[in-house]
N, C-alpha and C positions, 0 to 999 in steps of 0.2 A: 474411501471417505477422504475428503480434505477439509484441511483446519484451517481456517484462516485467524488474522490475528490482529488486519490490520483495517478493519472499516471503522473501527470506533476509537481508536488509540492507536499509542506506540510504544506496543509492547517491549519491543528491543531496545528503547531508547530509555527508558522508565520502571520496564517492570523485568528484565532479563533474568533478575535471583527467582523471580515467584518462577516464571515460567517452567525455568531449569529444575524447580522445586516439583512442578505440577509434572514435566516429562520423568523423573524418578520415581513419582506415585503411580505413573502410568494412567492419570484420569484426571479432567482437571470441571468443573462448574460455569457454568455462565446464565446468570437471571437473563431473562428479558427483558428488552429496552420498553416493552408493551405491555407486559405484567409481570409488577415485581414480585408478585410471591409464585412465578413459575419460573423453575431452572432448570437447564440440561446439563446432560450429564456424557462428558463424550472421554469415551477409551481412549489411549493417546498411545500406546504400544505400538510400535512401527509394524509390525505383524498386519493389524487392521488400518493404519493410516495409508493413504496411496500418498500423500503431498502435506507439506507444511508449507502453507505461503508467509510471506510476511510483507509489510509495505510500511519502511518506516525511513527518518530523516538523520538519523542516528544507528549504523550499527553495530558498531565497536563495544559498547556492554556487552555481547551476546559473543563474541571471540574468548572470552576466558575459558567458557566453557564449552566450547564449541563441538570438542570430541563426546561428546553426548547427545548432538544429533546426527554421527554417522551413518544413522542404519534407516536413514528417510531422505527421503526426497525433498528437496527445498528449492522453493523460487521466492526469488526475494527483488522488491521493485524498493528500490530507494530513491527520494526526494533530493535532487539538488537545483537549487536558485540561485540567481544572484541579487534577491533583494540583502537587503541591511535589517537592521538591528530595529529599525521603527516596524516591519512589516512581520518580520518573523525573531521580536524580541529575544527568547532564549536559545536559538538555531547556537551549536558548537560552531568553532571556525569554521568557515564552508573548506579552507585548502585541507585540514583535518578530515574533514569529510568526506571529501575526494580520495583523499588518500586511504580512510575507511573503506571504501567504496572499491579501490584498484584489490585491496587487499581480501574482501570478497570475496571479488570476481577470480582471486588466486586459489580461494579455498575451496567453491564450489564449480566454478566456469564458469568462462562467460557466456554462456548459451544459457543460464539458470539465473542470470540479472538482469535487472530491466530497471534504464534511467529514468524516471519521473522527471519532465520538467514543468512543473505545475503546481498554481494554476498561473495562467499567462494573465496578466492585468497591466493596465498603461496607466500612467500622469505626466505630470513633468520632469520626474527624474527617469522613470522606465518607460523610455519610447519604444516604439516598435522596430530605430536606427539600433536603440542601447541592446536592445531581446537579440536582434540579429549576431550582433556581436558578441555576445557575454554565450549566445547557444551556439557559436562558432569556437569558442575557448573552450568551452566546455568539451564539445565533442573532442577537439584536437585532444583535450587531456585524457581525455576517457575514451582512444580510439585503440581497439582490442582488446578492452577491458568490457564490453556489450553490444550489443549489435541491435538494441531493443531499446526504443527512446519513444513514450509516453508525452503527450504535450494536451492540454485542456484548457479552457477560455472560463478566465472567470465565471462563476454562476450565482448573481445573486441571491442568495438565499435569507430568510430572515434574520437570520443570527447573523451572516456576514454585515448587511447594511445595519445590524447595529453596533456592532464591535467596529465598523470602518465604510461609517454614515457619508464620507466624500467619494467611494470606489464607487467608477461608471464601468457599463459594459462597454465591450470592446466592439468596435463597429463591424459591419462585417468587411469593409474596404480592408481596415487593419488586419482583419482576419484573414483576407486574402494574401496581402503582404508577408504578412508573418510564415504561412504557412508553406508558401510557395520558395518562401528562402529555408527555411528548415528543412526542407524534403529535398533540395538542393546541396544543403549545408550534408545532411545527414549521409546522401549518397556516397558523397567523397570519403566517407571517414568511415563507409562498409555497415551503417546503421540507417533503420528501417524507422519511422515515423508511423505513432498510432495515436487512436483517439477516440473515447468512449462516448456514446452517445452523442457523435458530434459529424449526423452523416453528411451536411452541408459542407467537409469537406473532404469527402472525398474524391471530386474532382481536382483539386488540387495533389494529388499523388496522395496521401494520408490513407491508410488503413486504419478504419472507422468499423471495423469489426469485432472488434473488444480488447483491451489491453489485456486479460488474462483470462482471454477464450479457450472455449475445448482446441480449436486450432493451434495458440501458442503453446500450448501444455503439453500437447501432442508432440511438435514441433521441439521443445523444448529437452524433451526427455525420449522421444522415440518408440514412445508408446501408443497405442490407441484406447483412447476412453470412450465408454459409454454415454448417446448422451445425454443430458438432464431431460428431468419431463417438466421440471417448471427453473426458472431462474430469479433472484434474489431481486434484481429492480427492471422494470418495466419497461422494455427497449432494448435492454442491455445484455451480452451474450456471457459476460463474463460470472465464472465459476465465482458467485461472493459466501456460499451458504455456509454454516457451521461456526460463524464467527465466536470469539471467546473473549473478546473484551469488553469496554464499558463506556456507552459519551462518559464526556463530562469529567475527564483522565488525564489525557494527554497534558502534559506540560509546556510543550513548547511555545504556546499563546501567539500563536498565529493569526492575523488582524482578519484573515480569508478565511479561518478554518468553521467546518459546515457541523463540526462533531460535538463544540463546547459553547454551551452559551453563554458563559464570562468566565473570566479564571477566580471569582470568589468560588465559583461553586466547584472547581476544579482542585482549591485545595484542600474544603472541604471535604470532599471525596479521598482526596489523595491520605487525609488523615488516618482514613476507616482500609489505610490497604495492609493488610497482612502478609509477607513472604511467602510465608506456610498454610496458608489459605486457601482453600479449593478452589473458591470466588478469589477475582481479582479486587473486590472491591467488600470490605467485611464478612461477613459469617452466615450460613445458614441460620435460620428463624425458625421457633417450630412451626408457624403457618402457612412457610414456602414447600413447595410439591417437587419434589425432584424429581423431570422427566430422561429417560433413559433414549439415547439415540443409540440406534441401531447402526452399527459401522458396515456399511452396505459397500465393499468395493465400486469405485468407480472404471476399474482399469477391465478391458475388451481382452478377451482372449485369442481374437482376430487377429490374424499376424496383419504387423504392418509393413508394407513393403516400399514405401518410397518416403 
């Protein structure tokens, strides 16, 4: 079974005590974003976990206590940009984060992190000159430190065009530009260019097969998994099921982000979170149903040979 942690929040940025709190219990809760009085219920003993994902912009909360996920598996895709302070308000220092990020990639290997650079969005201060070069800096700083570099084109969604009502899409001339120097850029620096849901480029060099596919996981860890009989979104190859967090969470008030519909309701939320809480966000209810997952290994007993 894999857990993930990071399609609705950021856990490690925000919630690092509960978690560390829920891996001690050995079992941790998560309602549904589709009905709130249905929650699951997932074992979390390394025993029955194959993977701990996590996808966050911030990981450095989650280092104090680190030696209490030695006995699992973790891939962890961390976010770095070079916007500013108007696009991604409460982002920690990005050279902090970088440095977060080198330090990582020291604890688990770099074969087990994956750069997010995303989402890609243009104006007049982020040209597709400025992308070029701020994702040439980057690589150079993070060369050896992963070899797995994420990139996606803005998508407008509803909550985006209303939290940041002047973002346009990115043309596809631009998208051609951008992509063709990235995969370029990335070469040199021994890092691989991917991108979900986004098969229009893969003629540009871009591996458009999923950013955390049965392939990279395989890849990753040198195992062979089973493979899924359905997948989380429609198109898309990557492993997302089992998630444990919550919209409407995340803190870092992102003007792009597709998870929060404004940050009144985010601290809202945030008020109702308990450390010690099975849920990451308030308490079981007597009229919620707790449904029990069954921790199905995903890992093949088929030797892998290459």
């Amino acid at each position: 079974m894999i857990i993930n942690t990071g399609n609705r929040t950021d856990i490690p940025a925000f919630y690092a005590s509960w978690f560390y709190h829920r891996i001690e219990a050995g079992y941790v809760l998560s309602r549904s974003p589709y009905d709130p009085h249905k929650i699951y219920r997932y074992d979390l003993h390394p025993e029955v976990v194959d993977l701990l994902c996590f996808c966050t912009k911030n990981p450095r909360p989650m280092f104090q206590q680190f030696e209490k996920l030695s006995s699992y598996r973790m891939y962890w895709m961390v976010t770095l940009t070079p916007y500013g302070k108007e696009i991604e308000p409460n982002i920690q220092n990005k050279r902090w984060v970088l440095q977060s990020m080198r330090e990582l990639s020291d604890r688990i290997g770099s074969e087990h992190m994956a750069w997010r650079y995303d989402p890609i969005l243009l104006n007049e201060t982020y040209t597709v000159e400025f992308h070029i070069r701020a994702f040439a800096q980057l690589c150079k700083a993070l060369s050896g430190y992963t070899h797995h570099v994420i990139i996606s084109f803005i998508d407008l969604y509803a909550k985006t065009k209303r939290n940041f009502p002047n973002i346009q899409e990115v043309s596809l001339d631009d998208q051609k530009r951008i992509s063709q120097a990235f995969v370029s850029i990335a070469s040199s620096y021994d890092m691989k260019v991917y991108a979900c849901m986004e098969k229009g480029l893969s003629k540009y060099g871009i591996d458009t097969s999923g950013c955390m596919s049965q392939a990279v996981l395989e890849d990753a860890f040198h195992i062979r998994l089973k493979p899924p009989t359905t997948y989380a979104r429609k198109g898309c190859r990557c492993l997302l099921q089992n998630d444990i967090g919550a919209y409407n969470t995340c803190g870092h008030g992102c003007l792009y982000c597709y998870a929060n519909e404004n940050q009144t309701l985010v601290k809202q939320n945030q008020a109702f979170h308990d450390p010690y809480s099975p849920l990451l966000i308030g308490h079981v209810q007597p009229n919620d149903t707790i449904i029990e997952v069954e921790p199905h290994s995903i890992i093949s007993n088929q030797l892998r040979l290459f």
